[in-house]
N, C-alpha and C positions, 0 to 999 in steps of 0.2 A: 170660687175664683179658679180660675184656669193653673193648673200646677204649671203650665207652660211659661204662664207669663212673666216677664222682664221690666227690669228698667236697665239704663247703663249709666257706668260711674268711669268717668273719664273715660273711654272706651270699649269697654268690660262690661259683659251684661252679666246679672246678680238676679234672683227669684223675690218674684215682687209679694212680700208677704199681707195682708191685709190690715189697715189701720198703722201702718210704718210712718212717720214723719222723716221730713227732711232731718229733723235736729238727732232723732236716732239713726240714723244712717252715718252721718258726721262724728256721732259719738262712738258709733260699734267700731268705725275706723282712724280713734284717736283725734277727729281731725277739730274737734267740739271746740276746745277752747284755746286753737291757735287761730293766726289772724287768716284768713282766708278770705277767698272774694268767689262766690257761690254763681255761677251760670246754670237757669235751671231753666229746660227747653230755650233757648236761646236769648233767655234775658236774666239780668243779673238781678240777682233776689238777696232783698236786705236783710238782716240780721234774725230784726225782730217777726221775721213771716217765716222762719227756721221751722220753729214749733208748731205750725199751724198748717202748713204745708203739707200735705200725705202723698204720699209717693203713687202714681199711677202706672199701669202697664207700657212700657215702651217711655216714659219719662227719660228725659239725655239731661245727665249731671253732669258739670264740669268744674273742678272746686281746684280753684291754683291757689298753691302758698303764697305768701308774702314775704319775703326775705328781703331785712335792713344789711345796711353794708356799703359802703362805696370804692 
C-alpha cells in the first residue's frame, strides 16, 4: 500500500492503514459507543455495517454527535 495514502475524518486526512474497519476508526477516537450518525462517502451507513466496513484510500468520514436536550 501506498505510505501516501489517505482517508479523511470530518475534514482531516489520517494514513490509511490496511485491513482498518470503520468500527476501529470509531473506537481509536472514543467515538464507539456514543450515538453518532456515521456519513461514509456521502451516504449514511448503519450501525451494523460498522464492522464490516474497511476503510479505503481517499474514503470521506463524517460522524456527527447526537446530542439530547431541548
Amino acid at each position: 500500500m501506498d505510505a501516501t495514502a489517505t482517508f479523511w475524518l470530518n475534514g482531516e486526512s489520517y494514513p490509511c492503514r490496511p485491513h482498518l474497519s470503520l468500527a476501529q476508526v470509531l473506537q481509536e477516537r472514543g467515538w464507539q459507543q456514543k450515538p453518532v450518525v456515521i456519513e461514509y462517502n456521502g451516504e449514511i451507513l448503519h450501525r451494523p455495517f460498522w464492522s464490516e466496513t474497511l476503510i479505503q484510500p481517499g474514503d470521506r468520514i463524517e460522524v456527527v454527535t447526537i446530542v439530547g436536550g431541548g
